[in-house]
N, C-alpha and C positions, 0 to 999 in steps of 0.2 A: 520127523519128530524123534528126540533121543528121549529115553527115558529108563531111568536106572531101576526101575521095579519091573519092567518087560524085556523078556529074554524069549528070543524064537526057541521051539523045544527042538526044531531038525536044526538050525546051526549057530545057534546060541546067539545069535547079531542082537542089539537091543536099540534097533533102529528100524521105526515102524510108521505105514500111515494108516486111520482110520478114514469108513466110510460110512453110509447107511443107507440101505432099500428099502423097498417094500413088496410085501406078494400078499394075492389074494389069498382068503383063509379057507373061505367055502362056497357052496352051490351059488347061491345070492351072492357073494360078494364078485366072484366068477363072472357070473351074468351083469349085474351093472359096472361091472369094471372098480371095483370099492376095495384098493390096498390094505383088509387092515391088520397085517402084521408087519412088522417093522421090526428089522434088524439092524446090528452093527457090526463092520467088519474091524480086523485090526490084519492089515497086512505085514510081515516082514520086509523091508527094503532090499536085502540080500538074495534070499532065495522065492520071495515070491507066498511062503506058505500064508495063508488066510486061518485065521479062525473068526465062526460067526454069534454071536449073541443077540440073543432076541431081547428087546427092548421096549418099553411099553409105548404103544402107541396111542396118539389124544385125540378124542371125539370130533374137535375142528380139523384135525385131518383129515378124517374119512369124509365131513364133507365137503371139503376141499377138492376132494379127489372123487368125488360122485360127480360135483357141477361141472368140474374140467371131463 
């Protein structure tokens, strides 16, 4: 993806891809296996550096991810 408002800060490239996780939050969520925090990454194309932002995750997620 190019985009002219994103500039890596280690080597200024402004060519990036996005992604998005998830990790459990706490004891219970731990125990039945229930992701519910969710991230986005933005990687630089060039050197690789990531930065992650946490992003709000939706109720039908979590139980999407209880039943699986």
């Amino acid at each position: 993806m190019d985009n002219v408002g994103y500039w890596c800060p280690k080597c200024k490239n402004n060519q990036y891809e996005t992604g998005v996780f998830r990790a459990a939050g706490g004891f219970w969520s731990k125990i039945f296996d229930i992701q519910s925090k969710k991230f986005t990454t933005v990687t630089c194309t060039r050197c690789r550096y990531t930065e992650i932002y946490q992003a709000d995750s939706s109720m039908l997620g979590n139980i999407f991810d209880f039943f699986t």
